[in-house]
KOLLODREN-506987 format. One record per atom (N, C-alpha, C, CB): residue in three letters; x, z, y. Coordinates in steps of 0.05 Angstrom, whole numbers, padded with zeros to 5 digits, always signed. Each point is the difference from the previous one (the first is absolute). Glycine has a CB too. Layout:
# KOLLODREN-506987
ALAXZY...
# end
This chain:
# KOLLODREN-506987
UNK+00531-00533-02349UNK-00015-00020-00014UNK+00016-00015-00021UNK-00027-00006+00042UNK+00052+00000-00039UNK+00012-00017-00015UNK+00006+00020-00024UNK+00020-00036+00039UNK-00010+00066-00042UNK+00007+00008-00015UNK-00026+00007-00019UNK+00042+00008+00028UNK-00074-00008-00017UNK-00019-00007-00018UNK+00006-00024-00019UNK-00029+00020+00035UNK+00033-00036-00016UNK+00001-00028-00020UNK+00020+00004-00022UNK-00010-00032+00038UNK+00031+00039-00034UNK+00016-00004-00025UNK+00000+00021-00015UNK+00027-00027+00018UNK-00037+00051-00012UNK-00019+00014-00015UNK-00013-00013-00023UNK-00006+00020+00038UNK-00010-00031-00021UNK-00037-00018-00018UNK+00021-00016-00017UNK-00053-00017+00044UNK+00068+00000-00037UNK+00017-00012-00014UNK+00015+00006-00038UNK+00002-00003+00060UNK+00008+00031-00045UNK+00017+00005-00027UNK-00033+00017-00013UNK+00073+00009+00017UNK-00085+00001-00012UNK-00026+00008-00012UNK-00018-00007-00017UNK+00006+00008+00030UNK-00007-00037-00017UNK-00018-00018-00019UNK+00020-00015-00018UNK-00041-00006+00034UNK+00067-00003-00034UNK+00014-00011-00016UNK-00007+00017-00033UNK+00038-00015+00046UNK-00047-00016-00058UNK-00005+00014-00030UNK+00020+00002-00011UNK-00038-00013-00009UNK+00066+00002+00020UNK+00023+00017-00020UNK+00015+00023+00013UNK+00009-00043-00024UNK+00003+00063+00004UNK+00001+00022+00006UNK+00029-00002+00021UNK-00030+00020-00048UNK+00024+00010+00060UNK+00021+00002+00027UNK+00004+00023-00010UNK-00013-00024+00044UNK+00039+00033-00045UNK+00017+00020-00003UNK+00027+00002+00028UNK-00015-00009-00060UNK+00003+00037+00080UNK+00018+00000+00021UNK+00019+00026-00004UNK-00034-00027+00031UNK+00062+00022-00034UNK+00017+00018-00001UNK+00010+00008+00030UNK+00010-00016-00049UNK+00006+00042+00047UNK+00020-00002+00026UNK+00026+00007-00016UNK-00033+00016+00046UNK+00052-00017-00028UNK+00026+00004-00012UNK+00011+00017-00020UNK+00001-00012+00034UNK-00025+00027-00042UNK+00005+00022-00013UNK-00011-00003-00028UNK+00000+00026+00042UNK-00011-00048-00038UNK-00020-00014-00027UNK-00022+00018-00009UNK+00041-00023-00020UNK-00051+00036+00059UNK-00017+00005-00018UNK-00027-00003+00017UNK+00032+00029-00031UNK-00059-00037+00012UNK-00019-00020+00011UNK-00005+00018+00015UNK-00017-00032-00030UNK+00001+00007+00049UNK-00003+00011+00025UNK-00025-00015+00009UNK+00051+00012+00010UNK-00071-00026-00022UNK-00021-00017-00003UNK-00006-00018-00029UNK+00010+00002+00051UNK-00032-00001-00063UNK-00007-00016-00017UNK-00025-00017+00010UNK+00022+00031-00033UNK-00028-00065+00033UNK-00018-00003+00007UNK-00027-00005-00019UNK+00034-00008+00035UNK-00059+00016-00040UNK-00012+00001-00023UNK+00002-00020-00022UNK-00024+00022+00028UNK+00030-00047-00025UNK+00008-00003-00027UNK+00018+00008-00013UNK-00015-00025+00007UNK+00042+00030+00004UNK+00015+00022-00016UNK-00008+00023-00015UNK+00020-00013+00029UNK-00046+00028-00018UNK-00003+00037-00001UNK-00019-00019-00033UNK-00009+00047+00072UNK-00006-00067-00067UNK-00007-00014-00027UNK+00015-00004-00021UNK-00021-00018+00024UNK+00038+00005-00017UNK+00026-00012-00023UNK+00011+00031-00014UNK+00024-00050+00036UNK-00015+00059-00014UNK+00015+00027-00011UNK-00020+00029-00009UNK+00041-00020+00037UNK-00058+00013-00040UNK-00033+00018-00001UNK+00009+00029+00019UNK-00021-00016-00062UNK+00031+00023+00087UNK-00008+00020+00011UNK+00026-00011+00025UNK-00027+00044-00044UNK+00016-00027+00061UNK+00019-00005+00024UNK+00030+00024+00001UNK-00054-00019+00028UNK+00079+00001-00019UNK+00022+00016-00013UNK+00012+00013+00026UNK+00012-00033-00045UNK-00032+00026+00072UNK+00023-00005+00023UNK+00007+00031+00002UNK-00019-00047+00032UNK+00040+00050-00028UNK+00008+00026+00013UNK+00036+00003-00027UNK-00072+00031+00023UNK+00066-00043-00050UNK+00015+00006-00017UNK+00020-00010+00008UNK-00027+00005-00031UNK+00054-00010+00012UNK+00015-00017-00001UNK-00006-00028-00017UNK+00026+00042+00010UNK-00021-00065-00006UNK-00006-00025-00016UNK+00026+00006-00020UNK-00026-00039+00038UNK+00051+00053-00041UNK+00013+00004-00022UNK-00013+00012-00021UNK+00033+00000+00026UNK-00057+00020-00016UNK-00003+00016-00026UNK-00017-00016-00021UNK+00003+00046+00027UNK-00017-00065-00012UNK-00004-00025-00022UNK+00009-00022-00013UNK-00022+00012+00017UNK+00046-00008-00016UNK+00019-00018-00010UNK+00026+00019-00015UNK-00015-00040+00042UNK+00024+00012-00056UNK+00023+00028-00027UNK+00030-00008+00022UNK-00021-00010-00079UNK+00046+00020+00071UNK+00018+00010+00017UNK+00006-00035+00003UNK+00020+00060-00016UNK-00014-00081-00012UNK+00008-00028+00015UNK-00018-00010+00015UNK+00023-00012-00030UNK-00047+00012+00037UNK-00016-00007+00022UNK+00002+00010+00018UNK-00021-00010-00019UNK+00031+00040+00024UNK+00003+00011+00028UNK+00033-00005+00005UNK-00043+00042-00002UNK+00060-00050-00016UNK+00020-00013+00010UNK+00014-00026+00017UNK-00010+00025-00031UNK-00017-00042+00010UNK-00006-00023+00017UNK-00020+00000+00030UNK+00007-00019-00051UNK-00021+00038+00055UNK-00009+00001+00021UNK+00022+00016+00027UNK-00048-00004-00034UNK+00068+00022+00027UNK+00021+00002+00015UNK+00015-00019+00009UNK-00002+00032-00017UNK+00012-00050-00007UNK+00021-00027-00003UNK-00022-00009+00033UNK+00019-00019-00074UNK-00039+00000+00069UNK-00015-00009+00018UNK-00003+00001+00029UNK-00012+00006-00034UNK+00006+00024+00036UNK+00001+00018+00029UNK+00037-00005+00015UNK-00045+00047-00026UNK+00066-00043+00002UNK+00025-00004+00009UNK-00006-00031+00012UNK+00030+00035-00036UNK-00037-00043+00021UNK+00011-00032+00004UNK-00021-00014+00028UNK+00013-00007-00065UNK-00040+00024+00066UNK-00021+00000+00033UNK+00021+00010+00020UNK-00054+00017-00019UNK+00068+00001+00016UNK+00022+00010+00028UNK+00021-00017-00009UNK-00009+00054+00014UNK+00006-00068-00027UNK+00034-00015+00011UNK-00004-00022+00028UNK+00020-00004-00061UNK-00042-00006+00059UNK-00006-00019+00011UNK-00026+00004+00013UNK+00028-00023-00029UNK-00039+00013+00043UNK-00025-00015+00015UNK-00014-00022-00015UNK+00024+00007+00042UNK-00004-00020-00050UNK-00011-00026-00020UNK-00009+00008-00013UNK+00021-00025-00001UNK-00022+00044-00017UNK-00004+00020-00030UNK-00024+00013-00007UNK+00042+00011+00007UNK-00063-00033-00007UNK-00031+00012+00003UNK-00006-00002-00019UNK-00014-00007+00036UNK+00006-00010-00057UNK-00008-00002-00025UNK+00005-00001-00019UNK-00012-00008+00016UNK+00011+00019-00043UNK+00013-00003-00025UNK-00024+00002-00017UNK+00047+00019+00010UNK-00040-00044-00034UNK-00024-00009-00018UNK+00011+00023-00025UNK-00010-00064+00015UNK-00005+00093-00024UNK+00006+00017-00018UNK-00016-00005-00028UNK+00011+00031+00040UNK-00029-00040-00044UNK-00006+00004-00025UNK-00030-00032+00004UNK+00021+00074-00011UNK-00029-00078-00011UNK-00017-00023-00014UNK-00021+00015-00022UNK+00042-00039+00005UNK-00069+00040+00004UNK-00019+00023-00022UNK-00006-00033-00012UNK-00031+00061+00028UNK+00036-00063-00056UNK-00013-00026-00014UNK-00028+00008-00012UNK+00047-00020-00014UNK-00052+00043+00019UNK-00031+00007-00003UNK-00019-00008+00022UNK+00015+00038-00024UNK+00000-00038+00040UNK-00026+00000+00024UNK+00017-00023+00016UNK-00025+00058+00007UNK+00039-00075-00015UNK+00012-00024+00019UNK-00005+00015+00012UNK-00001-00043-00006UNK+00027+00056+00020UNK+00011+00005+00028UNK+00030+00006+00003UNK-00045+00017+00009UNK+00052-00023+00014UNK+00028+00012+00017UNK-00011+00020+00015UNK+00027-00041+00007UNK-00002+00060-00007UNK+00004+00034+00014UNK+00022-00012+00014UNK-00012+00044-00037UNK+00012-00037+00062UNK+00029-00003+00019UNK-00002+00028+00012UNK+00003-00057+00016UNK+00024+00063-00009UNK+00007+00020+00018UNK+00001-00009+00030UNK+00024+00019-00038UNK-00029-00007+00063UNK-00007-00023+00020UNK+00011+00022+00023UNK-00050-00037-00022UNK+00064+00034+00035UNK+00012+00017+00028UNK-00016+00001+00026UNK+00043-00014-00016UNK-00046+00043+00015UNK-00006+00007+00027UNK+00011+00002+00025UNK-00018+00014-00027UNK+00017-00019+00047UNK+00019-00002+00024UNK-00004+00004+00024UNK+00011-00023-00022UNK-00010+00037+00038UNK-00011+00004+00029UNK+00004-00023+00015UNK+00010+00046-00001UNK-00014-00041+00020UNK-00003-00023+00032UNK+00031-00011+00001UNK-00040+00034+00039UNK+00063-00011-00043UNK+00032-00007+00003UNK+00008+00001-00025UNK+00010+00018+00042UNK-00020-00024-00071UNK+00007-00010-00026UNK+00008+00016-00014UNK+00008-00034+00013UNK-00002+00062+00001UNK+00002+00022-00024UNK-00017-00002-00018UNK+00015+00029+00024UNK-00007-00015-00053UNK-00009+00006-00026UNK-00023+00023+00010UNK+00051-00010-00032UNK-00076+00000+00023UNK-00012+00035+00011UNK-00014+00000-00027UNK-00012+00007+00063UNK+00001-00017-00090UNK-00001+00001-00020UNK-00007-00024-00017UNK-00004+00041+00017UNK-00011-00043-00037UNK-00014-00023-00014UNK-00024-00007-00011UNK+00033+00003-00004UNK-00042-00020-00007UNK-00023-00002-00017UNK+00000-00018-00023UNK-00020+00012+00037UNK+00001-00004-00051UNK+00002-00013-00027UNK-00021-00024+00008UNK+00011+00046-00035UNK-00013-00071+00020UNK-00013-00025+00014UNK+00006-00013-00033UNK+00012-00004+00068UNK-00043+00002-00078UNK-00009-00015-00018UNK-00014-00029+00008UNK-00002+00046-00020UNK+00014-00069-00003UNK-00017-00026+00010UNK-00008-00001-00025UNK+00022-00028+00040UNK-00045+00020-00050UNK-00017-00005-00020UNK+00003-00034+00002UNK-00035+00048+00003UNK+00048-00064-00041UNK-00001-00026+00004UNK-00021-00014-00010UNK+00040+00004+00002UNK-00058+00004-00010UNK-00020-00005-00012UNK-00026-00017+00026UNK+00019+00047-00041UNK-00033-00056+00024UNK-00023-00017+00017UNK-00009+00012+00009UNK-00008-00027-00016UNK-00007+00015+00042UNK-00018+00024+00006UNK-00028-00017-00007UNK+00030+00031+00042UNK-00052-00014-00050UNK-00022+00000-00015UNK-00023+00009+00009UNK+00026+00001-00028UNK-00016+00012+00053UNK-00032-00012+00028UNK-00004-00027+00008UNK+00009+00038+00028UNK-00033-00041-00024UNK-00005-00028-00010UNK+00007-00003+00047UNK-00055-00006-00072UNK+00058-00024+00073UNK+00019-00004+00028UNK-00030+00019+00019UNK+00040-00065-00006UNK-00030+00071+00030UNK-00022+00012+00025UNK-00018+00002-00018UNK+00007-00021+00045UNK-00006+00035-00054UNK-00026+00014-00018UNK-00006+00026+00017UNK+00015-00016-00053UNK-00054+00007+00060UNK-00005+00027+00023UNK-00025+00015-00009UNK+00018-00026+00044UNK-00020+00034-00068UNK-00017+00004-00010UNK-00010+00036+00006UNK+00017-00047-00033
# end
């Protein structure tokens, strides 16, 4: 039951989810992603969409998730088109190993549903 829920969870989140494993390579998109990115990538590598300094900096990252436990989040990039932050965000089992990552967009912009709107 619970793993429904956080399922439903990352599912309905209207910003996009990008799930890597160690290998960088996706391993789930949740539909607003397969939107953003117009088709679904899972199975690829997330390097082959990015040029070699972006997949550099996404190694740098992963080093710097196994150094530590502490080492969960890093703020990577700012879209000034669409007000938002991209973070890189660590995955971790039950005993804190590295088991991969995800990409985690926050949109700063208003939101423009009008409040409990149940229409």
């Amino acid at each position: 039951m619970l793993h429904q829920m956080f399922k439903s969870i990352i599912e309905q989140d209207t910003a996009p989810i990008v799930v890597c494993d160690m290998q960088s390579v996706i391993v789930y998109m949740n539909p607003a992603a397969i939107r953003q990115y117009h088709r679904d990538l899972t199975g690829q590598s997330l390097k082959d969409c990015h040029n070699q300094e972006s997949n550099r900096k996404i190694d740098q990252v992963l080093d710097w998730f196994l150094k530590s436990g502490e080492n969960n989040l890093v703020f990577t990039y700012h879209d000034p088109k669409k007000n938002k932050d991209v973070y890189m965000v660590a995955l971790r089992d039950h005993e804190g190993n590295l088991i991969g990552y995800y990409e985690k967009h926050e949109c700063r912009n208003h939101e423009t549903m009008p409040q409990y709107h149940l229409k």
